[in-house]
C-alpha positions as a Markdown table, in Angstrom:
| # | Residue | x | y | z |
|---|---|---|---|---|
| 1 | Unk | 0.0 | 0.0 | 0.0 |
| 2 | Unk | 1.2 | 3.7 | -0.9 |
| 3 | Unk | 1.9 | 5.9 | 1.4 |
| 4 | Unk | -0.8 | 7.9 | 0.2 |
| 5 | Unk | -3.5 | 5.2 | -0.1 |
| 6 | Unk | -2.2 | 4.5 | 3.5 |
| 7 | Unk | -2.7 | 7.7 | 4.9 |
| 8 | Unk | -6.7 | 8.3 | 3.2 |
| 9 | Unk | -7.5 | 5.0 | 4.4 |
| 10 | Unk | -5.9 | 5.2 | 8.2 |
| 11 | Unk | -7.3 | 8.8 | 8.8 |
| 12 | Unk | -10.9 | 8.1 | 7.8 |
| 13 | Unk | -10.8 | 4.5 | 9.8 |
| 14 | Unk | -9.6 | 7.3 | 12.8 |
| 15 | Unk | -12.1 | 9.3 | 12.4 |
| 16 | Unk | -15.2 | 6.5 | 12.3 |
| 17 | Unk | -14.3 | 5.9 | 16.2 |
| 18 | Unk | -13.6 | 9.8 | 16.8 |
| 19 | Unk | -15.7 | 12.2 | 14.9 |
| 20 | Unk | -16.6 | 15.1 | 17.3 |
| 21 | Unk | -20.4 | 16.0 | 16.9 |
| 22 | Unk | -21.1 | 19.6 | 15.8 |
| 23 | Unk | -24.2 | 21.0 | 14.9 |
| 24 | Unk | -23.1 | 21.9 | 11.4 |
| 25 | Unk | -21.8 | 18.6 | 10.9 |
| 26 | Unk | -23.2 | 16.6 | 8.2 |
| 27 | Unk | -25.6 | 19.6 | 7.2 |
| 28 | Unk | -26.2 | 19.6 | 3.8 |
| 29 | Unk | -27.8 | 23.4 | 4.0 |
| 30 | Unk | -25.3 | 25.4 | 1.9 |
| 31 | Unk | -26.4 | 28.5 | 4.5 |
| 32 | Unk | -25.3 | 26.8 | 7.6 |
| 33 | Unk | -22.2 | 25.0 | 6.1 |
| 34 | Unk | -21.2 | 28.8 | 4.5 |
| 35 | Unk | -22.2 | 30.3 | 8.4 |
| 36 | Unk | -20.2 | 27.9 | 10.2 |
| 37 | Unk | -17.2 | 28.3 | 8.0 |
| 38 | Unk | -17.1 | 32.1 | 8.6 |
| 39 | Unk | -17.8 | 31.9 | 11.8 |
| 40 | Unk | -14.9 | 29.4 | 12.2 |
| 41 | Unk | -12.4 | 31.4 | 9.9 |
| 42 | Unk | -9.2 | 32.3 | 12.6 |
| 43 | Unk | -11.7 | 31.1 | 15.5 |
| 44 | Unk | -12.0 | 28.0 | 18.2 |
| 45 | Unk | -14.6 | 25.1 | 17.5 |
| 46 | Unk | -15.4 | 25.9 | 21.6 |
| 47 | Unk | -15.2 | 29.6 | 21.1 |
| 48 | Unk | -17.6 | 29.6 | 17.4 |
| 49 | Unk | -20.1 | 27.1 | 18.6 |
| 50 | Unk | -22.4 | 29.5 | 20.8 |
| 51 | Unk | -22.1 | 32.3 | 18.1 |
| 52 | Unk | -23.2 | 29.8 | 15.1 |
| 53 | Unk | -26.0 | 28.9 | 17.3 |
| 54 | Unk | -26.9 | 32.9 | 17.9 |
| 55 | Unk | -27.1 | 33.2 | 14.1 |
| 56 | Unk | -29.0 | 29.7 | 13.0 |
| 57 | Unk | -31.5 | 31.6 | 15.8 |
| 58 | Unk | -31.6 | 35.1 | 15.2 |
| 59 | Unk | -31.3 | 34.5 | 11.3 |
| 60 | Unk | -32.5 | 30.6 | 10.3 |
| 61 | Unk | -32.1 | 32.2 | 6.4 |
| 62 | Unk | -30.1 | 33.8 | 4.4 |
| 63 | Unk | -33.1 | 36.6 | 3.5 |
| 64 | Unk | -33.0 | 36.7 | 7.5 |
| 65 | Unk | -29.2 | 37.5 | 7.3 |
| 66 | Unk | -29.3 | 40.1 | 4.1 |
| 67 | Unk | -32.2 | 42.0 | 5.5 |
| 68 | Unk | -30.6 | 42.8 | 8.9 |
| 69 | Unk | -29.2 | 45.8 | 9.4 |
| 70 | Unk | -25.4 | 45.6 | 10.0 |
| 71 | Unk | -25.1 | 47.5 | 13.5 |
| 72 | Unk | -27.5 | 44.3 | 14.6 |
| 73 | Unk | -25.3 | 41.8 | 13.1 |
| 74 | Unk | -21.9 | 43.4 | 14.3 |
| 75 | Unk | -23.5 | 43.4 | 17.6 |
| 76 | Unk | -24.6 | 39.7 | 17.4 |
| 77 | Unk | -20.9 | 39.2 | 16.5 |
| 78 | Unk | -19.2 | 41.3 | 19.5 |
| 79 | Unk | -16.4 | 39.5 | 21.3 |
| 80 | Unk | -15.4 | 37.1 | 17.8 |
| 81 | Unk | -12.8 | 39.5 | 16.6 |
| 82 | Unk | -12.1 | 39.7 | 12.9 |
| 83 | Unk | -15.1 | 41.7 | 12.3 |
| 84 | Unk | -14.4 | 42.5 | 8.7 |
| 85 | Unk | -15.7 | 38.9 | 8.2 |
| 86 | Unk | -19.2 | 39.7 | 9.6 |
| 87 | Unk | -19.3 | 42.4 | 7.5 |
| 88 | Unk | -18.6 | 40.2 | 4.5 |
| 89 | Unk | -20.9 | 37.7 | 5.9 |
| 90 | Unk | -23.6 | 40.5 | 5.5 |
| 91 | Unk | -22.3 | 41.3 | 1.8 |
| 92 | Unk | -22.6 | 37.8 | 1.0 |
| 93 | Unk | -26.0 | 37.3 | 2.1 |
| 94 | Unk | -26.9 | 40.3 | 0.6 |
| 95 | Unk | -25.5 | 39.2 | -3.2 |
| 96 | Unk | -26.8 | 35.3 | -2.3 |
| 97 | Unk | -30.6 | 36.7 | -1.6 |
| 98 | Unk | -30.7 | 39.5 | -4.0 |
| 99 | Unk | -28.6 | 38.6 | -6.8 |
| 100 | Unk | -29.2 | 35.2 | -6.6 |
| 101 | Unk | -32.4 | 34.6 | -5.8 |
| 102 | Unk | -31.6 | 33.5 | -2.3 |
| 103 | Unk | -29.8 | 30.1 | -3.7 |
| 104 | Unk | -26.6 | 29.7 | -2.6 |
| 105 | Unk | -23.7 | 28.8 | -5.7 |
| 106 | Unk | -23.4 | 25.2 | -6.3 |
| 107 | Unk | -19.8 | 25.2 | -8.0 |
| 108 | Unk | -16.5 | 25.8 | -6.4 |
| 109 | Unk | -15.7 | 28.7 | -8.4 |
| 110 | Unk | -19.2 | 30.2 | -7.3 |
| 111 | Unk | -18.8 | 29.9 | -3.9 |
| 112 | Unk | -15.0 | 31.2 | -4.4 |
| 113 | Unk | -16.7 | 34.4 | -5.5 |
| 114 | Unk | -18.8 | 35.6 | -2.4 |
| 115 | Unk | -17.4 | 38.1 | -0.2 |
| 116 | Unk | -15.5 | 36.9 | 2.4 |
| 117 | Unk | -15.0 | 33.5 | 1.1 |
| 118 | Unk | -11.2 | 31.9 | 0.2 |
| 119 | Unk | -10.0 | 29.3 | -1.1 |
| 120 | Unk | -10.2 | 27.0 | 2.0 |
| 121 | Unk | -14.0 | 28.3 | 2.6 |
| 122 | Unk | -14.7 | 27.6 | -0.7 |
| 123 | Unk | -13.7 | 23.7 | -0.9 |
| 124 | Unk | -14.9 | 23.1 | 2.5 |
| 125 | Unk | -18.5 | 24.6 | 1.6 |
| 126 | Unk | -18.3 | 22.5 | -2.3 |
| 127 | Unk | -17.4 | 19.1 | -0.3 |
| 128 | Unk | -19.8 | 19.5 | 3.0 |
| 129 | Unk | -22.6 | 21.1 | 1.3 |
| 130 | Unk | -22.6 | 19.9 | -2.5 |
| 131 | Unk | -19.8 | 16.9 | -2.2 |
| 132 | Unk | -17.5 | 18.3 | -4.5 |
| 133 | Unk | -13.9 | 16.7 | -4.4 |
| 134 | Unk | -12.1 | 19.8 | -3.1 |
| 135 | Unk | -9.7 | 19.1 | -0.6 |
| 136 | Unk | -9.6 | 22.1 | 1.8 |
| 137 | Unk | -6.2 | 23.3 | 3.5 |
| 138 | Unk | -6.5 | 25.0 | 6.8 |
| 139 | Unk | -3.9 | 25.2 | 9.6 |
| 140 | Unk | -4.8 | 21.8 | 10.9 |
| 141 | Unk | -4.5 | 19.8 | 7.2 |
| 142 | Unk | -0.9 | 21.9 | 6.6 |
| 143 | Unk | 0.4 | 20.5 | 9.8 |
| 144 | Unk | -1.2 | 17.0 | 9.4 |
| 145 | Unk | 0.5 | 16.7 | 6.4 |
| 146 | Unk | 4.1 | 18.2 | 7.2 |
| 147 | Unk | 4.5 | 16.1 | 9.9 |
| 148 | Unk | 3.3 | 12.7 | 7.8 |
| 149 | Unk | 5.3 | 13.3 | 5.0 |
| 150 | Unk | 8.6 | 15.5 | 6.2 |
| 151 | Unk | 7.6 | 18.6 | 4.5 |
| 152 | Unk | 10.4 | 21.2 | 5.7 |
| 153 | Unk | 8.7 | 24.2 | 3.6 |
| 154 | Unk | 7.8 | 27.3 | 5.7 |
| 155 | Unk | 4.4 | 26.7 | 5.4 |
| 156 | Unk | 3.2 | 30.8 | 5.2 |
| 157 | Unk | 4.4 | 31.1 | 2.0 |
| 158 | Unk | 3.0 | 31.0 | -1.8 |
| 159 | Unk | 5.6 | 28.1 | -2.8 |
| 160 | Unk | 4.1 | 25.8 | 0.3 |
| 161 | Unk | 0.5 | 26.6 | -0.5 |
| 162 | Unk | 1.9 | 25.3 | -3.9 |
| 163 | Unk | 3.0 | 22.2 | -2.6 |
| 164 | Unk | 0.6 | 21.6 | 0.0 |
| 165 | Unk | -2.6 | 22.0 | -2.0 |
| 166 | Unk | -1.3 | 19.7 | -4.6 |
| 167 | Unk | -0.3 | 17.3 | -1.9 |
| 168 | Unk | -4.0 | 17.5 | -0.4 |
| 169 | Unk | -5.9 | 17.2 | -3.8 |
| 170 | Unk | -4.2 | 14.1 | -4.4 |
| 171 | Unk | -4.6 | 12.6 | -0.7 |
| 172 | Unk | -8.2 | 13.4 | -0.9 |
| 173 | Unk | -11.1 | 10.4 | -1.2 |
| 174 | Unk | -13.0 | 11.7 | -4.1 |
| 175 | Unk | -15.9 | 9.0 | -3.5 |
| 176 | Unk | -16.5 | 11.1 | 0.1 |
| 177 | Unk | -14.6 | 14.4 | 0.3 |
| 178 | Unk | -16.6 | 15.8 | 2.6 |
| 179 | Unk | -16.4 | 13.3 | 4.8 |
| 180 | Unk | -12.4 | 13.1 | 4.3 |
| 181 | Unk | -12.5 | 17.0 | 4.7 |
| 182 | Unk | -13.7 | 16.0 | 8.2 |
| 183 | Unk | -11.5 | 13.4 | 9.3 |
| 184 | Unk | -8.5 | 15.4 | 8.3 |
| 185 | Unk | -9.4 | 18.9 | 10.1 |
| 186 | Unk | -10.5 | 16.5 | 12.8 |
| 187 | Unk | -7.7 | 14.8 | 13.5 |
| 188 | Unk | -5.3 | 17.7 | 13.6 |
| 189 | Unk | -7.3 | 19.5 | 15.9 |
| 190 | Unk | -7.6 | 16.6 | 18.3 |
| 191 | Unk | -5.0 | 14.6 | 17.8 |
| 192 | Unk | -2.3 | 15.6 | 15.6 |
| 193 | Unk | -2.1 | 18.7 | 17.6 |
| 194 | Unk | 0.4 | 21.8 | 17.9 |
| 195 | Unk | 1.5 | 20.2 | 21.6 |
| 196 | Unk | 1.7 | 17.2 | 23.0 |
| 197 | Unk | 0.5 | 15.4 | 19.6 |
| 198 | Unk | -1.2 | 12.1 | 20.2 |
| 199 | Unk | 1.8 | 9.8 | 18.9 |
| 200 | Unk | 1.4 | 7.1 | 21.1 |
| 201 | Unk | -2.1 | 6.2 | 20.0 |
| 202 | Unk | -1.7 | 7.2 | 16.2 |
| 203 | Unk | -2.7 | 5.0 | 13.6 |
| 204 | Unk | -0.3 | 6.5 | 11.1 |
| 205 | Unk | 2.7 | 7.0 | 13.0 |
| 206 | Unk | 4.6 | 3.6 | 11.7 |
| 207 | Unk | 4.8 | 5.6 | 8.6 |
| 208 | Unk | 4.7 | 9.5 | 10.3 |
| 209 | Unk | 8.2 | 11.0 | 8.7 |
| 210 | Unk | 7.9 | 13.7 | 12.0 |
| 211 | Unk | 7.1 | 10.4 | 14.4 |
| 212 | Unk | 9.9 | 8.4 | 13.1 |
| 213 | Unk | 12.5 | 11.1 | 12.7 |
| 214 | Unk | 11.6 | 12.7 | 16.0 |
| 215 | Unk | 10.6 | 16.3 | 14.3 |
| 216 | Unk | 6.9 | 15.9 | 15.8 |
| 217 | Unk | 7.6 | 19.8 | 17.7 |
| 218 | Unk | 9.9 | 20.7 | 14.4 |
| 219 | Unk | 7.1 | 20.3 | 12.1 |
| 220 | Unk | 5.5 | 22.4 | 10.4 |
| 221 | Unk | 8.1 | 25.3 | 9.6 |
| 222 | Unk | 7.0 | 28.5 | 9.4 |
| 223 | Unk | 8.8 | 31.8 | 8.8 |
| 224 | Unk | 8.8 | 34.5 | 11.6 |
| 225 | Unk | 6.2 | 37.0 | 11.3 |
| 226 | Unk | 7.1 | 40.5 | 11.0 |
| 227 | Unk | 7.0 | 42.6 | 14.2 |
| 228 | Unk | 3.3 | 44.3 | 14.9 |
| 229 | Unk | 2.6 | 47.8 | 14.3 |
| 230 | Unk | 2.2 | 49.6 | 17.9 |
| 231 | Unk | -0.7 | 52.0 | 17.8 |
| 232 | Unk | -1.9 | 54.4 | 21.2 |
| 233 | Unk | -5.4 | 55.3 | 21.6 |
| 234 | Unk | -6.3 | 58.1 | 24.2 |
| 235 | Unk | -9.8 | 58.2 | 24.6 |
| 236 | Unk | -12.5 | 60.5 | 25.8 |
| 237 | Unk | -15.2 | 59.7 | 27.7 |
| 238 | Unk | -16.9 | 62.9 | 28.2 |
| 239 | Unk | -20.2 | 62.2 | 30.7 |
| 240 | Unk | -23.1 | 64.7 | 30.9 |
| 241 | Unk | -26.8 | 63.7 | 32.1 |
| 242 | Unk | -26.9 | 60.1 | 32.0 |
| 243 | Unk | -25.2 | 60.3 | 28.4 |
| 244 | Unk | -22.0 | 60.1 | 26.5 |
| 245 | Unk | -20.7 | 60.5 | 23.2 |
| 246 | Unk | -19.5 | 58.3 | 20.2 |
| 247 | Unk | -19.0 | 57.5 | 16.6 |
| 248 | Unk | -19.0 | 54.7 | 14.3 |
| 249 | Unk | -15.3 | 54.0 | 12.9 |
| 250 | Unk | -14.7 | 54.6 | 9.7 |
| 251 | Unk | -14.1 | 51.5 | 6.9 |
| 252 | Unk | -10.3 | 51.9 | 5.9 |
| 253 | Unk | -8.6 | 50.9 | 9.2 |
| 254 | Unk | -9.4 | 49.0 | 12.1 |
| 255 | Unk | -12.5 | 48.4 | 14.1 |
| 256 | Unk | -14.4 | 49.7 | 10.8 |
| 257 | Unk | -18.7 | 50.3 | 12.0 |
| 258 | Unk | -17.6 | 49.6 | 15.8 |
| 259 | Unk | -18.3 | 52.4 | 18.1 |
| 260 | Unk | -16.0 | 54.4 | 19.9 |
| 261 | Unk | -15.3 | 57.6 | 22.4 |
| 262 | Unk | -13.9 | 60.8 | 21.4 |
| 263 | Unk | -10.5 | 59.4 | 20.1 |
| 264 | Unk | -6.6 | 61.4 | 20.1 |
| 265 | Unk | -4.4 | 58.8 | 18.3 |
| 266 | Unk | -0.6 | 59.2 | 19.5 |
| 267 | Unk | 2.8 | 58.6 | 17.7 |
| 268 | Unk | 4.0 | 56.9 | 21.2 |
| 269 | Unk | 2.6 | 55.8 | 24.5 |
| 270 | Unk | 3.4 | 59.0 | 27.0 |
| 271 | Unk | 5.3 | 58.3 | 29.8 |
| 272 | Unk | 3.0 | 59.8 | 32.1 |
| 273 | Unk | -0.1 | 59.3 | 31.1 |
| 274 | Unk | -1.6 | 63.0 | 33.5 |
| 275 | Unk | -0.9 | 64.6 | 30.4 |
| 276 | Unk | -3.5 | 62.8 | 28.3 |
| 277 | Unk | -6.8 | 64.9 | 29.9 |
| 278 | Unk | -5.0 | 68.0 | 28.9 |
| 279 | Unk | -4.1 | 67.0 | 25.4 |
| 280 | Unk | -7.1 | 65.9 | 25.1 |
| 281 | Unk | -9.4 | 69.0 | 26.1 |
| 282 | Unk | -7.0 | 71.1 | 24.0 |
| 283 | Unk | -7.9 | 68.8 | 20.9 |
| 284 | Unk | -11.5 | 69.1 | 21.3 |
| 285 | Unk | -12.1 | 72.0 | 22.6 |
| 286 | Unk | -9.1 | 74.5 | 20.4 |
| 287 | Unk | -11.0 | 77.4 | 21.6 |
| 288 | Unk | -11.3 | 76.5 | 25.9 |
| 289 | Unk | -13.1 | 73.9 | 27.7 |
| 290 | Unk | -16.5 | 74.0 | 28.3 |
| 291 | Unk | -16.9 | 75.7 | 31.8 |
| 292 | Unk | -17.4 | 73.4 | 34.9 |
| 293 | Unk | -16.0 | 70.3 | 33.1 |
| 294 | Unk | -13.8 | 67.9 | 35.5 |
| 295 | Unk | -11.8 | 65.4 | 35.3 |
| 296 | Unk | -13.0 | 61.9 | 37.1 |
| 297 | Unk | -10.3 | 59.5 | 36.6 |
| 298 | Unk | -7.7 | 58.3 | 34.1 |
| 299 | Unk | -8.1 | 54.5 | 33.4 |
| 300 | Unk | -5.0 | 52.3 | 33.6 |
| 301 | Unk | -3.5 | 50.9 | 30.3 |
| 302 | Unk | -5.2 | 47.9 | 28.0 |
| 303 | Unk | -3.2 | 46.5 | 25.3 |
| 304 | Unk | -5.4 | 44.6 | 22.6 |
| 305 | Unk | -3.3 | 42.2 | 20.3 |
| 306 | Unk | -4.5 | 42.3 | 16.7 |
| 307 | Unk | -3.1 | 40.1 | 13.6 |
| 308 | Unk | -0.9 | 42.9 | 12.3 |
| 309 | Unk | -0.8 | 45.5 | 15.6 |
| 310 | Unk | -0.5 | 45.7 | 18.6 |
| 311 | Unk | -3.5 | 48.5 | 20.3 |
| 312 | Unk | -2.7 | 50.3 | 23.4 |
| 313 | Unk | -5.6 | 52.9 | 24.9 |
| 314 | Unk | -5.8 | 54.4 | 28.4 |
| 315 | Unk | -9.2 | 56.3 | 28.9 |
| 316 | Unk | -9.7 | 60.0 | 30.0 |
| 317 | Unk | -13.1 | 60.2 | 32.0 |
| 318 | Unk | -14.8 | 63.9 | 32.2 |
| 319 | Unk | -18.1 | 64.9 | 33.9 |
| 320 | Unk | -19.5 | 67.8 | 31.9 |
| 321 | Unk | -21.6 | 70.4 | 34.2 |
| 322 | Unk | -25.4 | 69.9 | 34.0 |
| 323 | Unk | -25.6 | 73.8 | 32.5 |
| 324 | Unk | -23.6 | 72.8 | 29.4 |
| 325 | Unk | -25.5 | 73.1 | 26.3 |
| 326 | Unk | -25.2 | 70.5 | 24.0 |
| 327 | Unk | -25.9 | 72.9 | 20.7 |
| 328 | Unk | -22.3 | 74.5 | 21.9 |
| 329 | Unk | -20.4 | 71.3 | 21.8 |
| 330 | Unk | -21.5 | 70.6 | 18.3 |
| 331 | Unk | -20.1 | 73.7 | 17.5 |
| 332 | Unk | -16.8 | 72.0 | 18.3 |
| 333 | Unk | -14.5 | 69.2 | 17.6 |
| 334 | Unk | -17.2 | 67.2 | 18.9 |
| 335 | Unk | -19.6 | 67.9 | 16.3 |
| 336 | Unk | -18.6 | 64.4 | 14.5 |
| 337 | Unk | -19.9 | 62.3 | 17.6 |
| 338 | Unk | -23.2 | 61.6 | 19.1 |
| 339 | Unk | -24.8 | 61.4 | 22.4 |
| 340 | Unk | -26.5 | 58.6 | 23.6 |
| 341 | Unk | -27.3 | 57.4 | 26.6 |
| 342 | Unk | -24.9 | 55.1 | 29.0 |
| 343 | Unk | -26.9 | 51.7 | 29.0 |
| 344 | Unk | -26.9 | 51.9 | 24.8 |
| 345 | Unk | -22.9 | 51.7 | 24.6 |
| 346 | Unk | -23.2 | 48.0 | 25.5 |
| 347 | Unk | -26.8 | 46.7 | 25.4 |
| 348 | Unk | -27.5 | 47.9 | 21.8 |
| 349 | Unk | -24.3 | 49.1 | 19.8 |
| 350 | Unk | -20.9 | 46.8 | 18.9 |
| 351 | Unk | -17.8 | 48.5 | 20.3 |
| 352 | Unk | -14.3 | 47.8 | 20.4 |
| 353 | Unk | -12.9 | 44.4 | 22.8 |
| 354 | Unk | -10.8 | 47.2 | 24.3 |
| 355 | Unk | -13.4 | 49.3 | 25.3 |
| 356 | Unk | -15.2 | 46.4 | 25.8 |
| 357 | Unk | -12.8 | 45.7 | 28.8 |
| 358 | Unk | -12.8 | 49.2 | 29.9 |
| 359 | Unk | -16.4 | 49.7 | 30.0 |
| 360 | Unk | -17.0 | 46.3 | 32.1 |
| 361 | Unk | -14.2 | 46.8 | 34.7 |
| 362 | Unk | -15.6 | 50.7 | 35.0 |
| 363 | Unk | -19.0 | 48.9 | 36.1 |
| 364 | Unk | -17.5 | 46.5 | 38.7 |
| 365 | Unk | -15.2 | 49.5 | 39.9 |
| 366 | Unk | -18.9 | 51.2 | 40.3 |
| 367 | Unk | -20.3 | 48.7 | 42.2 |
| 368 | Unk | -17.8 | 48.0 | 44.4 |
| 369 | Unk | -17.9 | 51.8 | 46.0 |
């Protein structure tokens, strides 16, 4: 027997005896499978599994989905990070029920089309939905397949994707790729894993180049990413009668349609951070601060890590006097934000993890006095 024909046949007799039950599993609903998917992209089965079930509920169709508006679905999606894919996700379902006539593509090269969708969402959509033989090639199948067959390629490059996703069409069980997409993503999140793999109890290690060479913690290479971009936030929050003001984030940089305070972005974290409230008064207010406004506290440092930066904010709380007018703040730098009230911030709008942190440590602070 091949190596090959070894491993297809070991990995899917593994994964009759271990096959951990999902709710998408073995859905044939393109609209699930495509949920799940995005929901998954970059994200932890145990971490995805009560958002996918949040959706299914709040939007069973894709018509559901597309007709929301986006604030509702970013909220739905606060805490999952990478929201650029929930906005896609509404693109998509947009384009699916509109353009489409709410049916979802039934090709590879369809599905590879929608918004938000790779090549990796794309083949695991066509095999779980449709059947298709498209092997998919996620983090789990590229280290799977290093250690197995002694790849040494730095797997986060174009030459390994090469490689790898010729390796995986070939491995792939065309009579039942979706169930082969399965056993593979399976097994390398439960068994094959980044620590402590499972070699001892491995159906394939007698043939495992990694298990047999001892390179099991060498494998898979991968080049060293490139140093994060540091970025300071000093924030705002100006209180005044039960209310505070925001703004949606624009679309070209982070965050994009989350809400946030009054923001002053800085070159460089200040060593003392007392001289934030004055820089900050001075930025929003060029012409003198409103009369009777006071400073209430300045929050202590939260550093948010991103995929390419690295986000530290402190937070500048000022109580506004009751007598100030709100008609002469719009007549300042503030004039780009609105005021809501308090409970709205979190109850009803997305915002930022970071502020997300600030906001709930502020209300414990609160009720601990």
């Amino acid at each position: 027997m091949t190596d090959q024909l070894f491993f297809s046949t070991s990995l899917l007799n593994w994964h009759a005896g271990h096959c951990r039950p999902m709710p998408w599993k073995g859905e044939r609903d393109p609209y699930r499978v495509w949920l799940s998917e995005i929901i998954l992209q970059q994200t932890r089965v145990e971490q995805g599994l009560p958002y996918y079930e949040k959706f299914v509920a709040t939007y069973p169709t894709v018509r559901h989905l597309a007709d929301a508006p986006l604030d509702d679905i970013l909220k739905l999606w606060e805490g999952l990070g990478y929201y650029s894919r929930a906005r896609n996700l509404h693109a998509a379902a947009k384009h699916v029920a509109y353009t489409c006539d709410g049916v979802f593509p039934d090709t590879y090269e369809g599905l590879r089309a929608l918004k938000g969708v790779g090549d990796y969402t794309a083949a695991a959509i066509a095999s779980f939905a449709y059947d298709l033989p498209h092997a998919v090639l996620d983090g789990n199948v590229y280290r799977v397949l290093a250690r197995f067959f002694g790849l040494d390629i730095p797997v986060n490059t174009p030459a390994a994707k090469k490689v790898f996703s010729e390796l995986a069409g070939q491995l792939l069980d065309t009579s039942r790729p979706g169930a082969y997409n399965q056993a593979i993503m399976d097994f390398g999140a439960t068994h094959c894993t980044p620590r402590l793999a499972a070699c001892d109890s491995c159906p394939m290690a007698s043939r495992c180049v990694a298990a047999q060479t001892g390179r099991v913690d060498a494998l898979p290479v991968k080049n060293k990413a490139r140093a994060k971009q540091e970025r300071f936030f000093a924030y705002a929050v100006f209180y005044h009668r039960d209310h505070i003001w925001i703004h949606k984030r624009g679309g070209n940089d982070i965050w994009a349609d989350l809400h946030e305070f009054p923001l002053l972005e800085l070159d460089k974290v200040p060593e003392q951070t007392d001289q934030l409230p004055g820089l900050l008064l001075r930025h929003f207010f060029p012409e003198g601060s409103p009369a009777g406004i006071s400073l209430r506290r300045i929050s202590r440092a939260y550093r948010q890590t991103l995929s390419h930066r690295v986000v530290t904010a402190v937070f500048c709380e000022f109580d506004l006097a009751e007598a100030t007018e709100v008609a002469d703040l719009q007549k300042t730098k503030m004039h780009n934000y609105q005021r809501i009230e308090q409970f709205k911030l979190k109850k009803i709008l997305a915002i930022p993890r970071i502020i997300d942190w600030f906001w709930q440590e502020k209300d414990v602070t609160l009720r601990l006095i």
